[in-house]
C-alpha positions as CSV (number, residue, x, y, z in Angstrom):
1,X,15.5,-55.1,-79.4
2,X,16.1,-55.3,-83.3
3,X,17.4,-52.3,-83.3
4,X,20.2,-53.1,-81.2
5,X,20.8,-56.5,-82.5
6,X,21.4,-54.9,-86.0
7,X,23.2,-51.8,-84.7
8,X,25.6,-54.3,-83.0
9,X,26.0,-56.4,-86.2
10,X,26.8,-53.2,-88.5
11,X,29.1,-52.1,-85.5
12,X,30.9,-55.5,-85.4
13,X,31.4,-55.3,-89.7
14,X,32.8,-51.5,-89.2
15,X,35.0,-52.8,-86.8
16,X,36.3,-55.8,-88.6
17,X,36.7,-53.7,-91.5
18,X,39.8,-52.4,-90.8
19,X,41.7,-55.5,-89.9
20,X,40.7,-57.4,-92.9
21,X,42.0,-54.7,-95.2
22,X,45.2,-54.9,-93.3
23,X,45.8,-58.2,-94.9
24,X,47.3,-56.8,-97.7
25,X,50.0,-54.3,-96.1
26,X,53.4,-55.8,-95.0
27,X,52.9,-54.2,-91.2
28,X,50.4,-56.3,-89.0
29,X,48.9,-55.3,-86.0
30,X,49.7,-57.6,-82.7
31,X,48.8,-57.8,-79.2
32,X,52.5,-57.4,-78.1
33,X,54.0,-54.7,-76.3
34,X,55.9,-53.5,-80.1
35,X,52.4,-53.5,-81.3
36,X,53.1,-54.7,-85.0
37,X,54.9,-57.6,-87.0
38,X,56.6,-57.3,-90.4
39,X,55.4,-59.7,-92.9
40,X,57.8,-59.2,-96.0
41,X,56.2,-61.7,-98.1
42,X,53.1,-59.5,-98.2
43,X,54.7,-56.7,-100.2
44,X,54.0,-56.0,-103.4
45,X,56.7,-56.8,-106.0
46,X,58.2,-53.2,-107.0
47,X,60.6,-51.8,-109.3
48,X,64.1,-53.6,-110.0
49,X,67.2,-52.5,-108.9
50,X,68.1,-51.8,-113.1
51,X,64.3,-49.8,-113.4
52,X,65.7,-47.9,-110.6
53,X,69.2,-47.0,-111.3
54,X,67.8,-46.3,-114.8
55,X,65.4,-43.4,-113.6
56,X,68.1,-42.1,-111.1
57,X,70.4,-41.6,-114.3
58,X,68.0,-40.3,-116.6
59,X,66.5,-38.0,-113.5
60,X,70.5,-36.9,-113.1
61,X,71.2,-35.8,-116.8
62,X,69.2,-32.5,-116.0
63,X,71.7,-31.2,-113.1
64,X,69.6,-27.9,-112.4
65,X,66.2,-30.5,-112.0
66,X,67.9,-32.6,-110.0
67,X,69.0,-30.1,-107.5
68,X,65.9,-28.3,-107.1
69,X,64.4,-32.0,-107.0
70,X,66.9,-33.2,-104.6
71,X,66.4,-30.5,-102.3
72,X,62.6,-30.2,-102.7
73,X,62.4,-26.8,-104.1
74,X,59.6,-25.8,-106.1
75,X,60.6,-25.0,-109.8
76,X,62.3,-21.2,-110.1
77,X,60.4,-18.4,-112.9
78,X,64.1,-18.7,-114.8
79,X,63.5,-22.8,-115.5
80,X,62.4,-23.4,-118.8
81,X,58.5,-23.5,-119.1
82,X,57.8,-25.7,-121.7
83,X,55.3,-23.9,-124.0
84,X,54.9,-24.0,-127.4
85,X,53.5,-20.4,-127.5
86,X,56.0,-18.0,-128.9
87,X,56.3,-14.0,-128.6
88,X,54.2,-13.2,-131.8
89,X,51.6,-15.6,-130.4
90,X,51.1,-14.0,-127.5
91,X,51.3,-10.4,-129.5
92,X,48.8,-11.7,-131.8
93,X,46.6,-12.9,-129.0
94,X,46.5,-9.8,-127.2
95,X,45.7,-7.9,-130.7
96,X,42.8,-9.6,-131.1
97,X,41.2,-8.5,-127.4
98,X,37.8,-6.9,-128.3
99,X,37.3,-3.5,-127.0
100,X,34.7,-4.5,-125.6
101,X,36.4,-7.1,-123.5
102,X,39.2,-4.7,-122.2
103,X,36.5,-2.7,-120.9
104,X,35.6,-5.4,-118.5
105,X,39.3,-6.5,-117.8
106,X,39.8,-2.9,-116.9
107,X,36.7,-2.9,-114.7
108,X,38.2,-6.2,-113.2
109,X,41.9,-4.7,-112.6
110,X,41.7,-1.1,-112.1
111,X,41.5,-0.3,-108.8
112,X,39.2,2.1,-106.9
């Protein structure tokens, strides 16, 4: 008989759960046939309208980012990277491979 007491109580807190956290979103849950009520003054306070038209302009000075944003496409192989790496890095890098250690990448790549 315990057992059910306390397996109703924990089922009543997993239910109720839920609805308290729901407190804090501006949608509320109702027994009406729309099944919800807005509550604006619940929202949380966001960005202003200068914070926004600030990162629109700053997001618009790069026209080829902003189309590829805009249209959300990944980024192309021809956009600029970003690295700090140059060619005679990369050269120098690849000098320095160990013979040992293109033995194994060979092992890894070559096929058959």
């Amino acid at each position: 008989m315990k057992n059910r007491i306390a397996a109703a109580v924990a089922l009543t807190a997993l239910i109720s759960v839920p609805a308290v956290a729901s407190a804090n979103n501006v949608w509320h849950q109702t027994d009406t046939e729309i099944g919800y009520a807005i509550a604006p003054e619940h929202a949380a306070a966001g960005k202003s309208r200068e914070q926004v038209q600030a990162e629109l302009a700053e997001a618009k000075a790069d026209k080829r980012q902003w189309f590829l944003t805009y249209r959300n496409l990944p980024k192309p192989a021809w956009a600029k990277q970003g690295t700090s790496r140059t060619r005679a890095d990369a050269l120098a890098e690849a000098e320095a491979v160990t013979p040992a250690e293109r033995a194994r990448l060979a092992d890894i790549y070559t096929p058959g």
